[in-house]
DORO-607827 format. One line per field, with one value per residue (C-alpha): residue number from 1; residue in three letters; x, y, z. Coordinates in pm, 1 decimal. Example, Ala and Ser with C-alpha at 12.3 -4.5 7.8 and 13.67 -1.06 7.14 Angstrom:
<sites>
num: c(1	2)
residu: c(ALA	SER)
px: c(1230.0	1367.0)
py: c(-450.0	-106.0)
pz: c(780.0	714.0)
</sites>
This chain:
<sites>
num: c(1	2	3	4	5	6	7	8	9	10	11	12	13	14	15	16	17	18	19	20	21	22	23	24	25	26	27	28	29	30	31	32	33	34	35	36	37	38	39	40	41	42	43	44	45	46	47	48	49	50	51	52	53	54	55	56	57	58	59	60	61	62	63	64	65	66	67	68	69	70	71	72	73	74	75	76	77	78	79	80	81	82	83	84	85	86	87	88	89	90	91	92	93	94	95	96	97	98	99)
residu: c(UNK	UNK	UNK	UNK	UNK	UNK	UNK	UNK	UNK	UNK	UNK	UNK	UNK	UNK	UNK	UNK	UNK	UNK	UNK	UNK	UNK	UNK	UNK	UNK	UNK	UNK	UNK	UNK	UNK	UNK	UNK	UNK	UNK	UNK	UNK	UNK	UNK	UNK	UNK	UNK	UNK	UNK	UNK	UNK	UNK	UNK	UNK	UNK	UNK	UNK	UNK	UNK	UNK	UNK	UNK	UNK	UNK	UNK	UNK	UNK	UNK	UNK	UNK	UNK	UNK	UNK	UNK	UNK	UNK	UNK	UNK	UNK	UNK	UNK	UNK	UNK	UNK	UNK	UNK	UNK	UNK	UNK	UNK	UNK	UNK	UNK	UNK	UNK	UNK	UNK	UNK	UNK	UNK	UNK	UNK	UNK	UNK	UNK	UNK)
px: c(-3912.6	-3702.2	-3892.1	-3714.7	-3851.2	-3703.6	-3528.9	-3778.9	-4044.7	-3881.2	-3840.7	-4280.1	-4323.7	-4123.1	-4285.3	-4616.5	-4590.0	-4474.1	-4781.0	-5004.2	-4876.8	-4923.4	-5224.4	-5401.5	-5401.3	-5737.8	-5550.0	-5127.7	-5034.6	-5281.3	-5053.7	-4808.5	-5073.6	-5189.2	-4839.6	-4748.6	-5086.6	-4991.8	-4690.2	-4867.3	-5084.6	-4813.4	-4588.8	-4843.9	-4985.6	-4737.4	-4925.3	-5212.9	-5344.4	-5384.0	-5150.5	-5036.6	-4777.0	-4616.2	-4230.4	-3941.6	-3819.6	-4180.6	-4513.3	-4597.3	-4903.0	-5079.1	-5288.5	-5508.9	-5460.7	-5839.7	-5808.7	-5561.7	-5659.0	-5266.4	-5154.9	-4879.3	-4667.9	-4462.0	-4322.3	-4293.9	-4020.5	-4095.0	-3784.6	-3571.3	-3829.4	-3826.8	-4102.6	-3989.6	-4200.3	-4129.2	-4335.4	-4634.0	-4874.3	-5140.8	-5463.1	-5647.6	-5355.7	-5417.6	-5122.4	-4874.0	-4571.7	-4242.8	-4180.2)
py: c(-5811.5	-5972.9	-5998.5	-6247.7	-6408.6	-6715.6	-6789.1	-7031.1	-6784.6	-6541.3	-6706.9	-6775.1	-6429.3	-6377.2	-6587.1	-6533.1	-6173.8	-6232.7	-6415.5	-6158.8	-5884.3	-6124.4	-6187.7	-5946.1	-5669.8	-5502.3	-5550.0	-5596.3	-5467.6	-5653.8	-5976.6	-5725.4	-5536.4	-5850.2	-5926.4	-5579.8	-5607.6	-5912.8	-5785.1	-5536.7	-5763.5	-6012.2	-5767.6	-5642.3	-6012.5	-6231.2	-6561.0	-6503.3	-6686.5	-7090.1	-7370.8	-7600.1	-7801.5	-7841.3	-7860.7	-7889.3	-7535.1	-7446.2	-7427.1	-7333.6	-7119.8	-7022.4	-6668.7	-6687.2	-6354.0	-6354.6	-6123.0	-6331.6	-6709.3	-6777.3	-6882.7	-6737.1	-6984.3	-6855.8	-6954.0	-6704.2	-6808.8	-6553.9	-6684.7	-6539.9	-6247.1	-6354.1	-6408.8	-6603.0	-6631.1	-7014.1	-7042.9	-6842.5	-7110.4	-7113.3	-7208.2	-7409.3	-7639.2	-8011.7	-8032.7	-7734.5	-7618.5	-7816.2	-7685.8)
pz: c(-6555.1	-6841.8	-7154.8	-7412.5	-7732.0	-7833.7	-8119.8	-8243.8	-8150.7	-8388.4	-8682.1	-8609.1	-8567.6	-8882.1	-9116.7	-8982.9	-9064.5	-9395.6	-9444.7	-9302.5	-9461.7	-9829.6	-9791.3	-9522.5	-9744.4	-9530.3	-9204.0	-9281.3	-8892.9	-8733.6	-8588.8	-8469.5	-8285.4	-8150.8	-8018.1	-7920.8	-7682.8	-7570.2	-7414.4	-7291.4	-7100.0	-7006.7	-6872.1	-6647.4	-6578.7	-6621.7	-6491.7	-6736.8	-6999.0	-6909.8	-6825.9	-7163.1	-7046.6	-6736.2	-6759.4	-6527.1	-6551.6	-6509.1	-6657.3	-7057.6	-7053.2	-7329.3	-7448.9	-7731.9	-8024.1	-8099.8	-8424.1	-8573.4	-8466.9	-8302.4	-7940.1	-7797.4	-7576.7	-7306.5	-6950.6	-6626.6	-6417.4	-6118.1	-5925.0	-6213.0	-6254.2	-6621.1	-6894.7	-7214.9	-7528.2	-7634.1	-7994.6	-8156.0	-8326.1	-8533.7	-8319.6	-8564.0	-8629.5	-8513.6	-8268.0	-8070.2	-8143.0	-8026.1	-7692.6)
</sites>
């Protein structure tokens, strides 16, 4: 399967590191562990986590990082045998990510 992270995805993952690393000082690895896991699990189940959005090219699901309070948004096009991560939000924020 194709694995790809977006570009806006990236530049999430980037500055949420940057944070975490600040200011996590007990635990500075911990979000990319999280992530690193989650492709783990995504590779291996690519229709997990649950249905955000549904979108013409396919649905936006959703997993939740439990150690670090983010969702991870992503969409499985099996026809293409392809997994994209679209945005990696902070879960207690009041509204998603631009998708």
């Amino acid at each position: 399967m194709k694995f790809e992270i977006s570009r806006r995805a990236r530049r999430h993952i980037e500055k949420i590191q940057a944070w975490w690393v600040e200011n996590r000082l007990a635990a500075p690895t911990l979000f990319l562990d999280e992530l690193a896991g989650a492709e783990r699990q995504l590779r291996a189940k690519p229709e997990s986590g649950t249905v955000y959005a549904t979108h013409k090219t396919g649905a936006v699901r959703r997993i939740f990082l439990a150690g670090t309070s983010h969702h991870l948004y992503f969409r499985y096009r099996p026809d293409r045998d392809e997994l994209i991560v679209l945005a990696v939000w902070g879960a207690p924020r009041k509204r998603g990510p631009k998708l």
